[in-house]
BASETI-562387 format. One line per field, with one value per residue (C-alpha): x, y negated, z negated; residue number from 1. Coordinates in Angstrom, 2 decimals, decimal comma. Last residue first. Layout:
<recs>
u	X/...
v	Y/...
w	Z/...
k	NUM/...
</recs>
This chain:
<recs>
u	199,32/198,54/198,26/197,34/200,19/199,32/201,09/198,44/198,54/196,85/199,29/199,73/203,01/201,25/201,37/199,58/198,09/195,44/196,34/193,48/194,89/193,15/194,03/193,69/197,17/199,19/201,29/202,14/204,20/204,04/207,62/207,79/207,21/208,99/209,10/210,22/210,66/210,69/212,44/214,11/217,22/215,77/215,57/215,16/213,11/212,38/210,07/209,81/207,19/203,92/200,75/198,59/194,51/192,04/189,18/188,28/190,08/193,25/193,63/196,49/198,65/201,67/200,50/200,90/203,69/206,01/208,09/210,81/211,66/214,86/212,79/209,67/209,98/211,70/208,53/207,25/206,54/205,41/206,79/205,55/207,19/205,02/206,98/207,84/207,07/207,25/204,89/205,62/205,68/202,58/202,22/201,34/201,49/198,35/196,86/193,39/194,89/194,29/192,20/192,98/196,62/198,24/199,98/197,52/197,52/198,23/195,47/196,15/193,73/194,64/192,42/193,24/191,80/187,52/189,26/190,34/194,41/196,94/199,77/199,44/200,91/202,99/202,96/202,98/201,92/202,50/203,65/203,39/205,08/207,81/208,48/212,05/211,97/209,18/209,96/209,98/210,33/207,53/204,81/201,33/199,47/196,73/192,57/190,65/190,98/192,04/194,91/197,29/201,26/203,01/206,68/207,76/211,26/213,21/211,11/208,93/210,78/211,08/211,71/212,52/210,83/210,70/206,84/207,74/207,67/206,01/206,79/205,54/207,12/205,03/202,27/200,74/198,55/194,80/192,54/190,10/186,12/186,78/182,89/184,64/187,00/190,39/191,65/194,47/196,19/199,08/201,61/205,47/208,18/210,68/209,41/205,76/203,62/200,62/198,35/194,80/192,10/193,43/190,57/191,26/189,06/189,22/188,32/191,44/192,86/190,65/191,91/189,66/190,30/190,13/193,09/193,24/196,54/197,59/201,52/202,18/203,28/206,62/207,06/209,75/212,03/209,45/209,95/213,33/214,96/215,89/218,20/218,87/220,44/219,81/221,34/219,48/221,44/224,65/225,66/222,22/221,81/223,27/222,69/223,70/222,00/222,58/219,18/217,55/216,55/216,20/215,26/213,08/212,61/210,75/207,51/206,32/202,87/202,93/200,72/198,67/200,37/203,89/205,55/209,78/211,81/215,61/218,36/221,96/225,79/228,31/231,06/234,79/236,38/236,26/235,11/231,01/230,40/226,68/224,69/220,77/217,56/214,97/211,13/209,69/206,24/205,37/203,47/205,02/206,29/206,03/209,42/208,83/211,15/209,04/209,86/211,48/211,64/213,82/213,38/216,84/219,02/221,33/224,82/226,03/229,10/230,91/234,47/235,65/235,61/232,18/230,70/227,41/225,92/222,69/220,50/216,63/213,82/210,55/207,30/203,81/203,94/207,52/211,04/214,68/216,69/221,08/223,61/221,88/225,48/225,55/229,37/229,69/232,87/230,59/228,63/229,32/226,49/226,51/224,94/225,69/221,78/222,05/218,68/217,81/215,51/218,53/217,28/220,34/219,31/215,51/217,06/219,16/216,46/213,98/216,74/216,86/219,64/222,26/220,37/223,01/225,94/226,14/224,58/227,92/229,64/227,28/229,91/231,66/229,28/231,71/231,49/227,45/227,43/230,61/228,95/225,50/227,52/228,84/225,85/224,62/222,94/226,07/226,45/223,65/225,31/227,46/224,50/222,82/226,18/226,26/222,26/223,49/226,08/223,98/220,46/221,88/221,88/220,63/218,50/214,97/213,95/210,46/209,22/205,43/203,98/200,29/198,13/197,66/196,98/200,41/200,63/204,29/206,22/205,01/205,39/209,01/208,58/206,00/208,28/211,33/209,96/211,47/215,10/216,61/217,33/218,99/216,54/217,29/220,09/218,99/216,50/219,64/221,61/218,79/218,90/222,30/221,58/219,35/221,62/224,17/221,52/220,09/223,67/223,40
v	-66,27/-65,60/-61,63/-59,97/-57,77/-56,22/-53,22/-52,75/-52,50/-54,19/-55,20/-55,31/-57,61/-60,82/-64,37/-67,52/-65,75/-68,21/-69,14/-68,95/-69,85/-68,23/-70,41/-74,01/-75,78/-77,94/-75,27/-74,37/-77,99/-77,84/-77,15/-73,60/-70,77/-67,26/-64,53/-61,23/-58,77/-55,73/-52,85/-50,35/-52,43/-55,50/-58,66/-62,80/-65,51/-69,18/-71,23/-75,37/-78,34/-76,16/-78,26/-78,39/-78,87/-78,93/-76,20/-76,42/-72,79/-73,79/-74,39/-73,87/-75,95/-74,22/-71,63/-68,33/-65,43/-67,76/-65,30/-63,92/-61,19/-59,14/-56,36/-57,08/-54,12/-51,67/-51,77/-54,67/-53,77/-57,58/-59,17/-62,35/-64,93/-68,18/-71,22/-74,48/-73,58/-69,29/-66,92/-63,27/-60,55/-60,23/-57,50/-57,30/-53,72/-52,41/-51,95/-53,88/-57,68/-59,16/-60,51/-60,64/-60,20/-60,50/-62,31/-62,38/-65,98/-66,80/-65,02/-64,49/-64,73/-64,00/-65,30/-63,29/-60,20/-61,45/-61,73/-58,79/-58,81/-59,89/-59,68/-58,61/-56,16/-55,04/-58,42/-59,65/-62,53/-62,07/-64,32/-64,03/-66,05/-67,18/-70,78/-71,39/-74,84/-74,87/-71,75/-73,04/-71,48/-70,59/-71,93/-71,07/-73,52/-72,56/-72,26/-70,83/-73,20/-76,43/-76,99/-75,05/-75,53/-71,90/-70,94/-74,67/-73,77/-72,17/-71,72/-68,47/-66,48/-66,33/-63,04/-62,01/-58,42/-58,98/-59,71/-62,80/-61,61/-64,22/-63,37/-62,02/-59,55/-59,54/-62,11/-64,25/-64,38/-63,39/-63,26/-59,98/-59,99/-61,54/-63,03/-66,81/-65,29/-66,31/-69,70/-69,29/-72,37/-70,95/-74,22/-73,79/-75,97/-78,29/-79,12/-78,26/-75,00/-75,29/-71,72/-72,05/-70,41/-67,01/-65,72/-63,45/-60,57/-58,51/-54,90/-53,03/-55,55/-57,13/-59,56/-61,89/-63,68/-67,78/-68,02/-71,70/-72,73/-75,97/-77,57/-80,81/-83,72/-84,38/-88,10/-87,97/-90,17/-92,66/-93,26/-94,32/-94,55/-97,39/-97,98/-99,62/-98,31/-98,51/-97,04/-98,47/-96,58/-94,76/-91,55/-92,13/-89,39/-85,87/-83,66/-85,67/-88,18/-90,65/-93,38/-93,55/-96,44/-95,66/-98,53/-98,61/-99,53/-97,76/-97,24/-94,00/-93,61/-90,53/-88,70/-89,99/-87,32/-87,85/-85,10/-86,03/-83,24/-84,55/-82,67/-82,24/-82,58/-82,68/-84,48/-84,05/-87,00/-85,55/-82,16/-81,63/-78,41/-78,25/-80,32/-80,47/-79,95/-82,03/-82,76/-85,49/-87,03/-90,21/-93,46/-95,93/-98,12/-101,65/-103,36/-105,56/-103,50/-100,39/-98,12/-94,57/-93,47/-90,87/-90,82/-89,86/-87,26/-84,70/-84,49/-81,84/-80,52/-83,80/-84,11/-87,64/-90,82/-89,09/-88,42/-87,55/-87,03/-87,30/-85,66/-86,59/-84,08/-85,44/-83,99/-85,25/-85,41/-84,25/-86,26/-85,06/-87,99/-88,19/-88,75/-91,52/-91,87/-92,21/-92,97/-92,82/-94,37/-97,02/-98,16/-97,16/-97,52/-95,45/-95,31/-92,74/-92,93/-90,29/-89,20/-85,39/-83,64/-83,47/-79,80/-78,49/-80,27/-79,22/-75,27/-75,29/-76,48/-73,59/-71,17/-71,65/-70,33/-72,69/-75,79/-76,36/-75,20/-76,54/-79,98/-79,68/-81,07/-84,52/-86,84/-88,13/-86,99/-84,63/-81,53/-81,36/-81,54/-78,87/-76,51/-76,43/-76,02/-73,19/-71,71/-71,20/-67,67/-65,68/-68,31/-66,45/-63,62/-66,84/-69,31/-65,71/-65,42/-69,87/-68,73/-66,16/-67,96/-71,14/-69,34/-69,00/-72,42/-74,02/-76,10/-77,74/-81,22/-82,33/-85,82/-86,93/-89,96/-90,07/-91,04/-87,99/-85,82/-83,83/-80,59/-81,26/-82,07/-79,22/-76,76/-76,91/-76,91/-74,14/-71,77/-72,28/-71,35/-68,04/-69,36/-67,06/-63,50/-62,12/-60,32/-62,67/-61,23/-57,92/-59,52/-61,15/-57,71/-56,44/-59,48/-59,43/-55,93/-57,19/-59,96/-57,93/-55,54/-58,65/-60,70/-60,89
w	88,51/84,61/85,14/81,95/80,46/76,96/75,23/72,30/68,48/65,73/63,02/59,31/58,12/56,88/58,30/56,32/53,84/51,65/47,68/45,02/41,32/38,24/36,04/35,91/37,03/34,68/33,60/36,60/37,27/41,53/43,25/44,03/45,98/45,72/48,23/47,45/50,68/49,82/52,16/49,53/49,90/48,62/50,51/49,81/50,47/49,33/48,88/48,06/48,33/46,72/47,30/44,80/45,61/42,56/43,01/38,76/39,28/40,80/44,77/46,82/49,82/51,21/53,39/52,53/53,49/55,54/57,79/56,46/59,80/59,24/57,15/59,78/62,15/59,95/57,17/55,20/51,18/49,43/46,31/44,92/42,74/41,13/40,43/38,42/34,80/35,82/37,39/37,92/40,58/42,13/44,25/47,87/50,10/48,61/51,80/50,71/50,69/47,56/44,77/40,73/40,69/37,35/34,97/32,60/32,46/35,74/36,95/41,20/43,75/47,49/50,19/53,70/52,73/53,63/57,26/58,20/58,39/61,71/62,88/67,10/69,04/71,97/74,24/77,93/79,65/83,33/86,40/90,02/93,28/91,20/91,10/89,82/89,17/86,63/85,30/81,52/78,41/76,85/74,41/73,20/72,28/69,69/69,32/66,84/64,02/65,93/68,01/66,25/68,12/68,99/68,96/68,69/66,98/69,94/73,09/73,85/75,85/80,17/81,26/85,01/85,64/89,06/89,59/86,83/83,18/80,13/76,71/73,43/71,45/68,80/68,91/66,05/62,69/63,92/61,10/61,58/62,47/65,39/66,29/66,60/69,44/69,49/71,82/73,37/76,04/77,56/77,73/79,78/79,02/80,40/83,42/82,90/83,81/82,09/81,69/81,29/79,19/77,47/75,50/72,76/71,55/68,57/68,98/68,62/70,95/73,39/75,88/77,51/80,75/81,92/83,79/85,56/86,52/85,92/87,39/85,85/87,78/87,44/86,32/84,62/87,12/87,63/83,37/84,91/80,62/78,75/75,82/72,31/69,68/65,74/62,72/60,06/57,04/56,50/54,25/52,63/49,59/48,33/51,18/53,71/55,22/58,47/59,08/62,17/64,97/68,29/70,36/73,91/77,31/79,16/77,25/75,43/75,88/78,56/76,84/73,21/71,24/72,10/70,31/70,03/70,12/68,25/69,62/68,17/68,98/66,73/67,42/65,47/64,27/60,75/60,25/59,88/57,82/58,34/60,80/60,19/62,26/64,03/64,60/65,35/65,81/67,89/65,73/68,65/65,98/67,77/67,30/70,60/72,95/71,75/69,07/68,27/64,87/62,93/59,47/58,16/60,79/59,42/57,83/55,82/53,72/54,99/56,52/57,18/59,83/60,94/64,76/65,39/69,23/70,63/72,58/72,88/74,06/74,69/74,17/75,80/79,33/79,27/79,15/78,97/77,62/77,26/75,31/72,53/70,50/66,93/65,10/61,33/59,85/58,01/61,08/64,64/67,53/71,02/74,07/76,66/78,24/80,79/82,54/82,80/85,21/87,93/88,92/87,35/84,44/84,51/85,21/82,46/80,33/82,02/81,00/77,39/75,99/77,26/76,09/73,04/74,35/77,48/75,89/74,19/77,42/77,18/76,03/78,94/82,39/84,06/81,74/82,37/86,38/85,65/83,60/85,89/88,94/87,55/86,26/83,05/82,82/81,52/78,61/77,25/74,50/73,60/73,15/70,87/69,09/68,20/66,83/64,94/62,97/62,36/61,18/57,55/56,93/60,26/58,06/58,77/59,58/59,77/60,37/61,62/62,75/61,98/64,50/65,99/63,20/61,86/64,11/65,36/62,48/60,48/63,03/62,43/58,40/58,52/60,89/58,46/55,31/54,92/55,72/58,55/58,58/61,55/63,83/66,81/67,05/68,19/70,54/71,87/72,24/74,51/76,04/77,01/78,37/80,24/81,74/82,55/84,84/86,36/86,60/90,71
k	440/439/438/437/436/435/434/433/432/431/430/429/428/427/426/425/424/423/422/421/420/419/418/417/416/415/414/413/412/411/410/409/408/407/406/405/404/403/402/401/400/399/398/397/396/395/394/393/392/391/390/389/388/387/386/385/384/383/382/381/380/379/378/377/376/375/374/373/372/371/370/369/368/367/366/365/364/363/362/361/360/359/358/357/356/355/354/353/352/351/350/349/348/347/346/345/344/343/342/341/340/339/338/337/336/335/334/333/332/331/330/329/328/327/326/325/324/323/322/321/320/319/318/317/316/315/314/313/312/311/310/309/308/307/306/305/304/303/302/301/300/299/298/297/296/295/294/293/292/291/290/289/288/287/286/285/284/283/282/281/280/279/278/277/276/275/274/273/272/271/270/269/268/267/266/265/264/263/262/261/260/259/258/257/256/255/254/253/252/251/250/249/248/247/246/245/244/243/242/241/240/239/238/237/236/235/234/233/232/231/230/229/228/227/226/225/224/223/222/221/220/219/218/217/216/215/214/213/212/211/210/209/208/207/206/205/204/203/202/201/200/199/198/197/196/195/194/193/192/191/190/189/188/187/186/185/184/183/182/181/180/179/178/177/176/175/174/173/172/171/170/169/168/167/166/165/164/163/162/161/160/159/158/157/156/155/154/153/152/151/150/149/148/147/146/145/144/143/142/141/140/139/138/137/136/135/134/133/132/131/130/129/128/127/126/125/124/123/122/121/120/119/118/117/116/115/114/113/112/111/110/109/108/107/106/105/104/103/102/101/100/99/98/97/96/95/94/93/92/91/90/89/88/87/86/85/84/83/82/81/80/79/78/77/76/75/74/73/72/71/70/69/68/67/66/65/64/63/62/61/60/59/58/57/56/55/54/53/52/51/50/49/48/47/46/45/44/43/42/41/40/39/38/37/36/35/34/33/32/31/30/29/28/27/26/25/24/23/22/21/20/19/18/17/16/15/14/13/12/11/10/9/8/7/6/5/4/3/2/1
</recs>
């Protein structure tokens, strides 16, 4: 009834989506999810910057969220900011129409802060937890403190997490989050559980060992996953990519990838990538989890989910792909002439300068990426004895003649053996080709 609204919505929503957000952001939500499996993992990143056009993009939305929908939400105390929070993801909205969410409405006070477990979405091996913050003050920022989930016992059920921050909390007014929990050994978690997390701001502990207890109908989660076998090569300007199997789950939808070992380029990721129903209904790739490595030549592609909706066919579509040949993708820099020994062949990376705590870089993107700070290099690098650092900080910013300058920080320079050898984690060179392979 909304199809022509709708794609104009999404026209506007693309739009949006082109808002600069912190450069780093990508790394630190992936982070969380591709620790090893027996490790737990935390990552939190900032809205910062993000906050503003995300609350436009749940606005630009709200035209998918159906009555019914509003008012199954607005009845159960607490959980009306769900709306806002699952709004633009239409397989979310579908799980909860669907009844694919338990209520939990549990809450625990200590020094002026309120928690409250609002409600559980569960998958085979991620989890989606809502809860709700409520402080006795204002605060510049509050945001979860090693969240951990264990069993009845006090068994720590080593899960990953991932999370985000709260800026500008008012007093007595709730803000709502999600935590995404990864469950790496599927379908672990046990029913009965306890949630245990520390408050932070900014500065230090606002409150600590929060915990509340709860159980969830694990009988109620137990969709069974629906696998579709795919199995077909793409080829894009000569580099082929396998797509294996397609996962449709309840709140999310899996296309397995895996690139071709012969590639003679580094593949980076997707522009434009979604999944289209015979109809031309679009379902995007989900907030945050974008794509999860599995190993070096295979990822996890991730959509929103049609689980409910069931179209008859479905497509993977895409325009282009990031990527650079492989014998580019190591960049050497001397420290001590300040200059760049090794790099990518276009010309379009410079090194800036290097400082005690930091080295600066400047790289020429065109229209397509000016809004887009992805992470330029991944955060570990080796000196010229082949010692490991790991930079902890980066950050981003824009010129007006289309550079982006990237800086990364947090390792002492001056302890580091020059030259230095750092490896490009995304880079603004692409192969081109409008793609749509039939998944179903």
């Amino acid at each position: 009834m909304f199809e022509k609204e709708e794609g104009k919505l999404e026209g506007l929503r693309k739009k949006y989506n082109d808002i600069p957000i912190p450069p780093n952001v990508d790394e630190y939500i992936l982070s969380g999810i591709r620790k090893e499996k027996r490790r737990r993992a935390t990552t939190r990143w900032k809205w910062g910057a993000i906050a503003a056009s995300i609350f436009f993009i749940v606005m630009l939305t709200s035209i998918r969220v159906s009555p019914t929908f509003a008012d199954y939400v607005s009845s159960i105390p607490g959980l009306q900011k769900i709306v806002d929070i699952v709004r633009n993801d239409k397989g979310l909205v579908a799980a909860i129409e669907n009844d694919y969410m338990q209520e939990i409405n549990k809450s625990v006070e200590k020094n002026g802060i309120t928690l409250t477990v609002d409600a559980i979405i569960m998958d085979e091996d991620v989890s989606l937890l809502f809860y709700t913050i409520v402080a006795d003050q204002d605060y510049p920022s509050l945001f979860l403190n090693d969240p951990t989930l264990i069993s009845e016992s006090g068994e720590d059920l080593q899960l990953g997490y991932s999370y985000s921050s709260h800026s500008e909390i008012k007093k007595n007014e709730p803000v709502t989050g999600i935590l995404t929990i990864a469950d790496y050994k599927q379908g672990s978690i046990p029913e009965s559980l306890q949630f245990r997390t520390n408050i932070k701001n900014d500065v230090g502990d606002v409150v600590e060992d929060l915990h509340v207890s709860f159980s969830f109908d694990k009988e109620k989660f137990a969709k069974i996953k629906k696998v579709y076998e795919v199995n077909q090569t793409i080829t894009v300007e000569g580099q082929k990519i396998n797509v294996d199997r397609m996962e449709i789950r309840p709140t999310r939808i899996v296309v397995y990838v895996e690139y071709s070992k012969e590639n003679k380029q580094e593949i980076f990721g997707f522009d434009d990538i979604q999944l289209v129903d015979g109809n031309g209904e679009v379902w995007t790739p989900t907030d945050g989890l974008v794509y999860d490595k599995l190993d070096e030549n295979k990822i996890a592609l991730n959509f929103q989910s049609n689980y409910f909706a069931e179209p008859n066919e479905l497509f993977l579509t895409f325009t282009s792909l990031r990527a650079l040949p492989k014998e580019e993708i190591e960049v050497t820099i001397d420290l001590e002439k300040n200059k760049i020994v090794n790099a990518p062949k276009d010309g379009k990376l410079a090194f800036v300068d290097s400082s005690f705590w930091d080295v600066t870089f400047e790289i020429m993107v065109d229209e397509q990426d000016y809004y887009h700070h992805r992470p330029l290099f991944h955060s570990t690098f080796t000196d010229a004895n082949g010692k490991e650092y790991s930079f902890n900080s980066s950050s981003g910013s824009s010129t007006e003649e289309g550079i982006h300058v990237k800086t990364m920080g947090g390792v002492n320079m001056n302890e580091v053996a020059s030259p230095i050898t750092l490896t490009i984690s995304d880079y603004p060179n692409r192969l081109r080709k409008d793609v749509r392979l039939q998944l179903k």
